[in-house]
N, C-alpha and C positions, 0 to 999 in steps of 0.2 A: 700453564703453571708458572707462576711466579719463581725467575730463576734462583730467588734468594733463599726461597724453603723449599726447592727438589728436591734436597735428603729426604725430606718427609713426601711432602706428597709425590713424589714419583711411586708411594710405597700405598700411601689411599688409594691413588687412580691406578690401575694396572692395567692396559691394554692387554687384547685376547692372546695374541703372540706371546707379551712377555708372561700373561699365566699358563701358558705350554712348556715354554724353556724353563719355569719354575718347579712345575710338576714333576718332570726331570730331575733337576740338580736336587731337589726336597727330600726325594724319597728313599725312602729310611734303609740302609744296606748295615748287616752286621755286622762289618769292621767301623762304623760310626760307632759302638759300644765302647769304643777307647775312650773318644772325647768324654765323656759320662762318667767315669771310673772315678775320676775324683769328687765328684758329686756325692760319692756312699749315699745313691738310693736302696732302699730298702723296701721289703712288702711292711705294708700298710701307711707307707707315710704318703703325706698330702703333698704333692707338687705342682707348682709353677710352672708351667714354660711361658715365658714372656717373649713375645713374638713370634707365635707359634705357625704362624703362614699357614700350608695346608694341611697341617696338623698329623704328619706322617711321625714327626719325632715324640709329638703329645702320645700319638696311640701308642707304641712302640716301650714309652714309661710306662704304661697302665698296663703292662703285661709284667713290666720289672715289679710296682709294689702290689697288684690282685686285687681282686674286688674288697678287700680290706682296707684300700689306699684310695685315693682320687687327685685325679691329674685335672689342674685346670687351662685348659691353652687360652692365650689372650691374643690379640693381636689388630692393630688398624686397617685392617682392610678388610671390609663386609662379606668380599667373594672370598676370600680365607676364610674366613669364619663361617659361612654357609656350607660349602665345600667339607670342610675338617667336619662339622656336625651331623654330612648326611653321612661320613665315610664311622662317625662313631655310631651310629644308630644301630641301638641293642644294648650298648654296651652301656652301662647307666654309672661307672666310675671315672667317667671321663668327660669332660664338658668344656665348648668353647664359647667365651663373650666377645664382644665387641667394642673396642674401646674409643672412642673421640675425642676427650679432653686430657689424656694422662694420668687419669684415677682407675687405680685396678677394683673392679667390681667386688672387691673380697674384706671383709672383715680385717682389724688387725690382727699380726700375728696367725693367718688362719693357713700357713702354711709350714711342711717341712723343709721343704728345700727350695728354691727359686733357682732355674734354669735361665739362661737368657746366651741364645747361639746367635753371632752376627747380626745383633741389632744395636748396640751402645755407638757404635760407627755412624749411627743417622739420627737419634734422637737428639729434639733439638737444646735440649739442657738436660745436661747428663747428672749434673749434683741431685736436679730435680726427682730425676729419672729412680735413681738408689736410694733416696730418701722414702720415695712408693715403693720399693721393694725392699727396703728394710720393715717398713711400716709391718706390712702382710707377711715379714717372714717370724716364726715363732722363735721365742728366747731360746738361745742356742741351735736355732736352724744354722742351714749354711748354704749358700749361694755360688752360684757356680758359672762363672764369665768363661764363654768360647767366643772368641773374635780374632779377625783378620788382623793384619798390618802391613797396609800396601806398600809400605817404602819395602817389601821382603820378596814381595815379589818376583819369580823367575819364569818368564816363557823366550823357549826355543823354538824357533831362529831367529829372534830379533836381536837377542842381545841387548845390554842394559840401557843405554842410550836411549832407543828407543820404547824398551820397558818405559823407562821413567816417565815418558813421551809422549805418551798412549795411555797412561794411568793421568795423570796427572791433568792431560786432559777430560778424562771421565770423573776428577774431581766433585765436581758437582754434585752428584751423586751421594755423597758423604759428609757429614758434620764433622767428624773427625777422621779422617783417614787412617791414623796411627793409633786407634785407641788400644791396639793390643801392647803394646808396648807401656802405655799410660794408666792400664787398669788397675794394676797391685796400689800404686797410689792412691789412685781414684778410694778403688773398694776402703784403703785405710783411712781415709780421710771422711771418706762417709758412716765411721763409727762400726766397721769389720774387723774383728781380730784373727789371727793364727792365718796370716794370709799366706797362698801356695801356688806358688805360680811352676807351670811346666808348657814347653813347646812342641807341638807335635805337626810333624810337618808329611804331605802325602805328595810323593811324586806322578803325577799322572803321563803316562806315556800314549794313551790311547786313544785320547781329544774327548774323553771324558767331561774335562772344564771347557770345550769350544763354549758352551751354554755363558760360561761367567762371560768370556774374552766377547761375545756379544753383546749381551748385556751393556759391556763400557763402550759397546759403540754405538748403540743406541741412547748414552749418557752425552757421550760427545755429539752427538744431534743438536741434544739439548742447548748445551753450551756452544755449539757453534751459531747455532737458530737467536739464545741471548744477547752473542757479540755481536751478530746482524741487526738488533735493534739499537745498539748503540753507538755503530760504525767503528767496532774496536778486532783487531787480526782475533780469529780464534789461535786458541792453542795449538791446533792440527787441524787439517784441513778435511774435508771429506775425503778426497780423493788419498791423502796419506794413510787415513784410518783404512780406509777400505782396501787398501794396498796391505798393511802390516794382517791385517782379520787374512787377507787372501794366501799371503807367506804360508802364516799359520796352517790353515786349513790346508794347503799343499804340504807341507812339513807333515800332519797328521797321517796323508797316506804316504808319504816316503819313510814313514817309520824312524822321522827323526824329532818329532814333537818332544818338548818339554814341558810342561807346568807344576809350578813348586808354589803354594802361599802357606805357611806355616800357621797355625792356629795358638794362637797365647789361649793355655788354661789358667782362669786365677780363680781360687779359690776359696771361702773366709767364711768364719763364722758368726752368729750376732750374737754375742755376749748374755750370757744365760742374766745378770744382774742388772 
């Protein structure tokens, strides 16, 4: 992969491991209902999920608005999209496409609400990106941003330093890393009104998140494999990632693990006129 677009395609290609660890961390548990609440879905409205992965959060809507509604999940990657279609099979109010160019397969206007969890952080032109989901959301829909913002990051026993240290070398990864922080903007600048932003933050104590904290070392591969064709120090070294992953994973069974990444909700609506 070309180190310069791994936000994106590290998200096209997926190796069989990282769609193990995804199926995992994906899958729809009902205290995720929070994130959602500011959404106000309802039965019968039409929804978006934009970048809907294995489509555990798509089905999970299609129960909230009933066969009166229809969910549509989108997403770049063919084995998501494959996957989420055999897992809706039956159910005819719910449907996944497959996107390659950045155009959502839907009519203007042809939706209620547009969803979008943890994808604005990788797309690779984000103005672009709300422009298409303004497009497809109906006069006075309302859109609904759940994303990260790594500079918030907390995992125990490392401590900030190395937080910083270990993310930042998994940069790569990310087109923006801070977008949760940038979204209320964003959204207002891209012609959203009544914008609402809240933070909701989960402490995980059980290694729950080991899944994400691998993930970034499998990032850092990347970037380390990059700085080797260029004869430039990586960020961190292998041997340091694989030392802080290993803390971790021993903190998990000493029952002293932390992980905290707070989720920015922002909220808005698109202007009935």
């Amino acid at each position: 992969m070309d180190i310069d677009t791994y936000y994106t395609d590290h998200w096209k290609h997926i190796e069989e491991e990282r769609i193990a660890r995804y199926e995992r961390m994906f899958e729809w548990r009902d205290g995720q209902a929070a994130l959602l609440a500011p959404a106000a879905i309802g039965p019968g409205h039409r929804v978006l999920d934009f970048g809907s992965g294995p489509g555990f959060m798509a089905l999970a809507i299609a129960d909230m608005v009933g066969e009166s509604g229809h969910v549509h999940g989108v997403d770049i990657n063919a084995r998501f999209v494959a996957d989420a279609t055999q897992r809706a099979a039956g159910r005819g109010h719910v449907s996944f496409h497959h996107v390659a160019d950045g155009r959502i397969p839907l009519p203007d206007g042809a939706v209620d609400r547009v969803l979008c969890k943890n994808v604005l952080e990788y797309v690779p032109d984000v103005g672009a990106t709300l422009a298409e989901l303004r497009r497809v959301l109906a006069p006075g829909g309302r859109i609904h941003v759940m994303d990260s913002d790594w500079g918030f990051v907390v995992v125990e026993p490392w401590g900030k330093a190395d937080v910083d240290r270990y993310f930042a070398a998994a940069s790569v990864a990310f087109r923006e890393p801070h977008i949760g922080r940038k979204a209320q903007g964003l959204l207002r600048r891209h012609g959203f009104a009544d914008i609402e932003v809240r933070i909701q933050a989960f402490a995980d104590t059980a290694g729950r998140s080991l899944p994400v904290i691998r993930n970034m070392r499998s990032y850092i591969d990347a970037a380390i494999e990059a700085a080797g064709r260029t004869g430039a120090a990586p960020a961190l070294s292998a041997e340091e990632a694989d030392a802080l992953l290993a803390d971790a994973e021993r903190a998990v069974d000493a029952g002293t693990f932390l992980f905290a990444l707070p989720q920015f909700l922002v909220s808005g609506n698109k202007p009935s006129g």
